[in-house]
C-alpha positions in Angstrom: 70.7 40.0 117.8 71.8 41.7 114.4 71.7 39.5 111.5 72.9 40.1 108.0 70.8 39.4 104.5 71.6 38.9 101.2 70.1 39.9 97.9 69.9 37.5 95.5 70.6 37.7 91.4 66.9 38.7 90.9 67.1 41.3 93.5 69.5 42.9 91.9 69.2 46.0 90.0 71.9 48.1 88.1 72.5 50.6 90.8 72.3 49.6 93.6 74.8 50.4 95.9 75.6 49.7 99.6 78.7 50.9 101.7 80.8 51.1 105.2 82.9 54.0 106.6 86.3 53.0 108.1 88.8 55.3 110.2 92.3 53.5 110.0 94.0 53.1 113.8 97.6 52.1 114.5 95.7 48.7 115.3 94.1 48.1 112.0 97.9 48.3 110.3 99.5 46.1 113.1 96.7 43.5 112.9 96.8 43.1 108.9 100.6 43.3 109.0 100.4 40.1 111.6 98.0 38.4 109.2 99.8 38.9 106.4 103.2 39.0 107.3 103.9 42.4 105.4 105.6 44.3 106.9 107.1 46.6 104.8 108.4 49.5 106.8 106.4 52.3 105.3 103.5 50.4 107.2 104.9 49.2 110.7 107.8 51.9 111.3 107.4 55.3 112.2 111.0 56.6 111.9 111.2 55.1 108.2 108.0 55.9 107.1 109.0 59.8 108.2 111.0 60.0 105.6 109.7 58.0 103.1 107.1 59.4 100.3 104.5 60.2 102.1 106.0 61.3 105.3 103.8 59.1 107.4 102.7 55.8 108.6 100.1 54.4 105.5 98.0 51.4 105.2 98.6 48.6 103.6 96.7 48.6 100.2 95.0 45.7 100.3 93.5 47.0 103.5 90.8 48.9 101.7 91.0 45.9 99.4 89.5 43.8 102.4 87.0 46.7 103.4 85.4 46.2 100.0 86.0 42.1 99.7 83.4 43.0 103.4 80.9 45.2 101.7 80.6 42.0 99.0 80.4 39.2 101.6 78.2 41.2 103.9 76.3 43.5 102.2 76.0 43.4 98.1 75.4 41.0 97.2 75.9 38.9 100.7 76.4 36.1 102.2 76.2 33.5 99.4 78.4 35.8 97.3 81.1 34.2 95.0 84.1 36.7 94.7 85.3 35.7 90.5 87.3 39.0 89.4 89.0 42.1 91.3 90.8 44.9 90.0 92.2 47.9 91.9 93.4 50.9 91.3 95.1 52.6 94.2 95.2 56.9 93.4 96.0 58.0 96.9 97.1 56.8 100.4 95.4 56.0 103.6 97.3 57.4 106.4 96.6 56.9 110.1 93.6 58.5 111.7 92.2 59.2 107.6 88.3 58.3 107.3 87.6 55.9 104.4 84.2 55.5 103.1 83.6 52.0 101.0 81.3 51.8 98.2 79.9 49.2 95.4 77.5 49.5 93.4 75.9 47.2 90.7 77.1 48.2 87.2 76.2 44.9 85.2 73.9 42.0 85.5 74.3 39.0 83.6 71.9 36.3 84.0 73.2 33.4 82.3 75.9 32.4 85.3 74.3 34.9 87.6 77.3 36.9 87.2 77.4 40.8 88.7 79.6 43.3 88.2 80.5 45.8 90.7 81.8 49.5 90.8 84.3 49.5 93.9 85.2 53.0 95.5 87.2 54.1 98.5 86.4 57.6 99.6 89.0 59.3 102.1 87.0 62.1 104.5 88.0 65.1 102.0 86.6 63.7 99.1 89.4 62.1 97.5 89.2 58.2 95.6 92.2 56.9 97.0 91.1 53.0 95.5 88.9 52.5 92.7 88.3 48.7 90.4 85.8 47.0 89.4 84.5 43.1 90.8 83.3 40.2 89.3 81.0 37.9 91.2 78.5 35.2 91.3 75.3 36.1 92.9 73.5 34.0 95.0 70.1 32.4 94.5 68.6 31.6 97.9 67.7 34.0 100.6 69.9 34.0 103.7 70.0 35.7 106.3 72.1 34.8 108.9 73.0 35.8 112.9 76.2 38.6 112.4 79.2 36.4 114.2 80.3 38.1 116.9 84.2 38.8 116.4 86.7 37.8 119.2 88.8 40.4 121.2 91.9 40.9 119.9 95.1 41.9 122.0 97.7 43.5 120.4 101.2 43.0 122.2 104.4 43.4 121.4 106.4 41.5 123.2 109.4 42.7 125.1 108.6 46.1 123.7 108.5 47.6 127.1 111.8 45.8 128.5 113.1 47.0 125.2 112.3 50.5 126.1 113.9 50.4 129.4 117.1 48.8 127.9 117.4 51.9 125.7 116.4 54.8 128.6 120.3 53.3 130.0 122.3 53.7 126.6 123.4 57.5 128.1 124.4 56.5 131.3 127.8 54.6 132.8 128.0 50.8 133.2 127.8 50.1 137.0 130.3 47.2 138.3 128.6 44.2 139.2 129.3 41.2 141.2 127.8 38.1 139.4 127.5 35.6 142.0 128.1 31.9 141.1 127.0 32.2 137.0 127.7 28.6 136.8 125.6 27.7 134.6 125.0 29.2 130.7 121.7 31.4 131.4 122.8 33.1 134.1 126.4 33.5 132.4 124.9 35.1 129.2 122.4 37.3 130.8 124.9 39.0 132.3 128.0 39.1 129.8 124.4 40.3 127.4 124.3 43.1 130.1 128.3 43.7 130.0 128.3 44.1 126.1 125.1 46.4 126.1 127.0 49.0 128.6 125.0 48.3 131.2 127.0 47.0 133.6 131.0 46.0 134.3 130.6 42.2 135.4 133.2 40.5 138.2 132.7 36.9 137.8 132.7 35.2 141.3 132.3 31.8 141.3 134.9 28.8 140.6 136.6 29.8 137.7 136.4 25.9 136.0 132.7 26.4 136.5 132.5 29.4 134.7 134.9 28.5 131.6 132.9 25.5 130.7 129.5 27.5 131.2 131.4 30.3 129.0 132.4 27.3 126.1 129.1 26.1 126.0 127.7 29.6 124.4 131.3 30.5 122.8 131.7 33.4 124.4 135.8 34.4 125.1 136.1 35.5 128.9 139.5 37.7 128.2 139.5 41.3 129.5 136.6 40.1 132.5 137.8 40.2 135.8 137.2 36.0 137.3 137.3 35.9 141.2 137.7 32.3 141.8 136.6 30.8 144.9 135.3 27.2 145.6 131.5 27.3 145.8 128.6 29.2 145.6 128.1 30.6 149.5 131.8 31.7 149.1 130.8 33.7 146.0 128.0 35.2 147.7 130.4 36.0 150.8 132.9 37.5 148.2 130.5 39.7 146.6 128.8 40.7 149.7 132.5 42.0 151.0 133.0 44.0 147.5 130.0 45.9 148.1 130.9 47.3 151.4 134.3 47.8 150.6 132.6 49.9 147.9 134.2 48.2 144.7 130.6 46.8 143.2 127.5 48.5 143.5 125.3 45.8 142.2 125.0 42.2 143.0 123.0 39.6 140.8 122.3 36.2 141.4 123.7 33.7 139.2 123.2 29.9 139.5 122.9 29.8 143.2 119.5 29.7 145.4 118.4 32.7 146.6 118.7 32.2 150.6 122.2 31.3 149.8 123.0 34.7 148.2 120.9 36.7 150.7 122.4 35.5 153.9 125.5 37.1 153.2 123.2 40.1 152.7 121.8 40.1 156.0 124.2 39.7 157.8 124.3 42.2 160.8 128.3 42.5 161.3 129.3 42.0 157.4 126.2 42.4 155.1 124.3 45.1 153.5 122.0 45.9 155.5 120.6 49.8 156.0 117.5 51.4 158.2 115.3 50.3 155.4 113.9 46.9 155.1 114.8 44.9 151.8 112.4 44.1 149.7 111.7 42.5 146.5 110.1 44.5 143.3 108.6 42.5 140.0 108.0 44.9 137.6 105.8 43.2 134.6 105.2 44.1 131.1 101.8 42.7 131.0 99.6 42.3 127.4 96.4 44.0 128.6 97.8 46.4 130.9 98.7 49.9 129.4 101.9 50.1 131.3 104.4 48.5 133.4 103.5 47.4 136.6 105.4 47.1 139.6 104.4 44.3 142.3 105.8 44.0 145.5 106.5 42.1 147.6 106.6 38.9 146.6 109.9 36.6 147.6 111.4 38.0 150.2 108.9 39.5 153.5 106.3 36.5 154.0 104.1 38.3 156.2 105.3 41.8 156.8 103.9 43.9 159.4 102.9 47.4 158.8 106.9 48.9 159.3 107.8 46.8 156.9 105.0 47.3 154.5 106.2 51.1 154.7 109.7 50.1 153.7 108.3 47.9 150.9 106.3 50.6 149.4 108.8 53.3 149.9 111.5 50.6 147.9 108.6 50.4 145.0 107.9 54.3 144.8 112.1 54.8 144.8 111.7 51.9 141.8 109.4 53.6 139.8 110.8 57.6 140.0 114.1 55.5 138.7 111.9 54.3 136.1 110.9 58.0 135.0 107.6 57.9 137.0 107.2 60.6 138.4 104.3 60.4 140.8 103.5 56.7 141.0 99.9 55.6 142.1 100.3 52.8 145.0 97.3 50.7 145.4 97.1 48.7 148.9 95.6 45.4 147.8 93.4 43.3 150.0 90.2 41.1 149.2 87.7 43.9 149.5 87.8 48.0 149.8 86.2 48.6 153.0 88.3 48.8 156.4 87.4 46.2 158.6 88.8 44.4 161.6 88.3 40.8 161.0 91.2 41.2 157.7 94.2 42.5 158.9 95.6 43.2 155.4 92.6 46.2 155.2 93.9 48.2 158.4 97.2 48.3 157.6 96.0 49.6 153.9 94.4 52.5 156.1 97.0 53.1 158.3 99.8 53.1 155.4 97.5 55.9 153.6 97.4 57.9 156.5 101.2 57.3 156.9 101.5 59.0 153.5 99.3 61.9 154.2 101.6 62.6 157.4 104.7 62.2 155.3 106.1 58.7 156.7 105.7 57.4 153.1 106.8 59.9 150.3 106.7 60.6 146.8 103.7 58.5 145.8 99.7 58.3 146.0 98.4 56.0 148.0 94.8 54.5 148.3 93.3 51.2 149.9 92.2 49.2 150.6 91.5 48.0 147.3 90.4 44.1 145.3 93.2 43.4 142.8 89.9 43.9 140.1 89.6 47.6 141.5 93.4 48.3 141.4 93.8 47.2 137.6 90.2 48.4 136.2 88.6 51.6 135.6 85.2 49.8 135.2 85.3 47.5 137.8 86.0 50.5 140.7 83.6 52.3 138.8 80.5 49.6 138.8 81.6 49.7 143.1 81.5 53.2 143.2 85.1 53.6 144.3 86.5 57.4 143.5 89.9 57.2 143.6 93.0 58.8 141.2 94.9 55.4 142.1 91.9 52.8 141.5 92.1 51.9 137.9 95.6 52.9 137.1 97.5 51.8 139.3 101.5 51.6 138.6 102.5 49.9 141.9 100.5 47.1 143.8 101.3 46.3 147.4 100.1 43.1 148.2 99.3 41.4 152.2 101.7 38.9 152.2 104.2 36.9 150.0 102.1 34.2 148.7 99.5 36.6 147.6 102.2 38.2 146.1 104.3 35.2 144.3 100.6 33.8 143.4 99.7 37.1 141.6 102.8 37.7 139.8 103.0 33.9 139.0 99.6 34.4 137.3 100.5 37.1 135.3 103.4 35.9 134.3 101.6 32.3 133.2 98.2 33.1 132.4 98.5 36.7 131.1 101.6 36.4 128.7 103.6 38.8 131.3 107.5 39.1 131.2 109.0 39.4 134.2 112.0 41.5 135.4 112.8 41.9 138.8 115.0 43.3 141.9 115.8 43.5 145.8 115.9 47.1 147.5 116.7 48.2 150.6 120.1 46.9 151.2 123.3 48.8 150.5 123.5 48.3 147.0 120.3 47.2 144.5 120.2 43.4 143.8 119.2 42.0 140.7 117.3 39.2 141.8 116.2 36.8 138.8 114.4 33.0 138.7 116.2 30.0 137.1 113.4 30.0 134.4 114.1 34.0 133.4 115.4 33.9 129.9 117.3 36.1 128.4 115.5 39.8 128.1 114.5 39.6 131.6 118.0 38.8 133.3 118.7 42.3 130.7 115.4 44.4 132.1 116.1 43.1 135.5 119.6 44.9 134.9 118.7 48.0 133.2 116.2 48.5 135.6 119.1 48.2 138.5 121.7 50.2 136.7 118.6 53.2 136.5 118.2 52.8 140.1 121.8 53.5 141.1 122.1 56.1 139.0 118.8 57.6 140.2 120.2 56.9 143.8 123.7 58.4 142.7 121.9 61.7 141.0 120.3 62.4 144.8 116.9 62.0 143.4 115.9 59.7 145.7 113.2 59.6 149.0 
């Protein structure tokens, strides 16, 4: 255990001195920026501070402020200290990735309140005092020494910053008409009239048309210039927008207040749907805190328990997804509930068998490996401490999951337990399907459109598998 100790007033000597060294990270300007609320753009934005004075992100001041307000409370004097006085004088920035050395030393001693005042320096790594002052503080007069509290883990998030990010990679390309299929209600309406003013897509409004003007009053928003194709209930709407698509005058479908059997029997149909070679599927991708990038999970509403054909359309659909996406070689791991092949769980053969699928090109574009634990498929250190050697294990960006309730309950987690937005969509049928749940707010319903409108374009570009 690691303690820390004071020196008391008749410890104290003029000179002493005791200091920390400090190298500032992106996360040391976003954290005091959160705590303090400051956040003055020469701190927290990039393209700003480019071509502000300095050129470059800088810390805060008061962040080496608070390094030496540490060396005080911790080290000289210590726990017991009384902070009285500070003044600062700050004679250089602190820019990201600079190394800043903290020092105080003991420059006067004056017994009657116990008082003690402090030289306070701040050292960059060439040399240079970017923050020099002087403090004032009361000494204690007991010994203490104390157990160092241990800090807690902080997670640093910003949230939406990913769906934000694929919003933007769509600002170049063509809006793609869209059927929206029964937005009856003011959620569903917004998202995707959000969608229409953003350029990502051209919205037809199917649905009845009284519905839809008194969903459209209740967020003020004027319906003139968007096409309305009345009809009298919600499995007529998702009739009218299945027939759009194959007549080829939409080439995207998303589900507006209606349930989602009712919009996918249309779909399905043999004689009138959508249907192609490949099986639908569906395909979450999650912005998740304490992941390092999206991740794509599939699938997990629409195949309950596929069997291995349709696993291979379901992880062909994902790896299409993700080289939409801008990923190029997507790592696919084949989830089950441990990483050796055995025949009493199913789930782990067809893990094999889809790997070797891969290696004889039935699967393309991605790399496979399983079966792996969800823990193994997410963390470095966990395959690691199990000795699994694997490109995929660790950092994965696709995870194919045994069945649909492993599936919903793992994306359901995330999404609850984790902090995780949510976007989502159905591949496989003619046209890509965005696909989104009653609770979605508002910047999913607009990922889970941006990511369709990349995927038709991808599809359109003849990128595709």
């Amino acid at each position: 255990m690691q303690y820390i100790e004071n020196k008391t007033f008749a410890e104290l000597k003029l000179g002493d001195s005791a200091e920390l060294t400090r190298t500032l990270k992106s996360e040391d300007i976003e954290l005091f920026a959160v705590m303090s609320g400051d956040v003055n753009p020469a701190h927290v934005d990039a393209d700003f501070a480019k071509s502000d004075t300095f050129h470059k992100v800088i810390a805060h001041g008061m962040w080496g402020g608070a390094l030496i307000s540490a060396v005080l409370g911790t080290e000289l004097p210590g726990p017991g200290t009384i902070y009285l006085n500070q003044n600062l004088s700050f004679r250089h920035a602190v820019c990201l990735g600079d190394t800043v050395t903290v020092r105080v030393t003991v420059a006067g001693l004056s017994a009657e309140h116990h008082h003690v005042t402090l030289d306070c320096q701040c050292i960059n790594q060439s040399g240079e005092t970017v923050i020099e002052g002087q403090a004032l503080v009361v000494a204690p007069t007991e010994k203490l020494r104390r157990p160092r509290t241990t800090l807690p883990d902080v997670h640093l998030h910003m949230r939406g910053a990913r769906f934000d990010a694929l919003i933007k990679a769509t600002t170049a390309l063509d809006p793609v008409t869209t059927a929206v299929v029964h937005p009856c209600d003011a959620l569903s309406l917004q998202g995707a009239l959000e969608a229409g003013d953003k350029g990502m897509i051209i919205p037809i409004l199917i649905g009845p048309k009284a519905k839809i003007e008194a969903a459209a009053a209740e967020i003020e928003r004027d319906l003139s210039g968007i096409e309305i194709v009345d009809v009298p209930h919600s499995h007529a709407a998702a009739e009218q927008a299945v027939a759009l698509a194959r007549a080829g005058k939409v080439h995207m479908l998303m589900k507006g207040k209606l349930h989602t059997d009712e919009l996918l029997g249309p779909v399905v149909n043999k004689q009138t749907g959508l249907r192609t070679e490949r099986r639908m599927s569906h395909v979450f991708a999650l912005d998740v805190p304490t992941y390092p990038k999206p991740l794509l999970i599939s699938d997990a509403a629409i195949n309950i328990f596929p069997d291995l054909q349709t696993k291979c359309d379901i992880v062909q659909n994902a790896i299409d997804l993700a080289h939409a996406l801008g990923i190029i070689l997507p790592k696919v791991a084949l989830l089950s509930a441990v990483e050796t092949v055995t025949a009493k769980i199913p789930s782990t053969l067809d893990a094999a068998a889809l790997c070797k699928m891969a290696s004889r090109g039935q699967i393309t574009g991605g790399l496979l490996d399983g079966p792996l634990g969800f823990d193994n498929a997410v963390s470095k250190a966990a395959a690691q401490t199990k000795g699994i050697l694997s490109d995929v294990a660790g950092d994965a960006d696709i995870l194919i999951v045994p069945d649909m309730e492993a599936g919903n309950m793992i994306a359901k987690q995330l999404i609850y337990l984790a902090g995780a937005d949510a976007a989502g969509i159905v591949l496989g049928a003619r046209v890509p399907i965005v696909l989104t749940s009653r609770a979605d707010g508002l910047i999913s319903r607009l990922a889970s459109a941006a990511i369709a409108q990349l995927f038709v374009h991808h599809q359109a570009s003849g990128a595709h598998s």
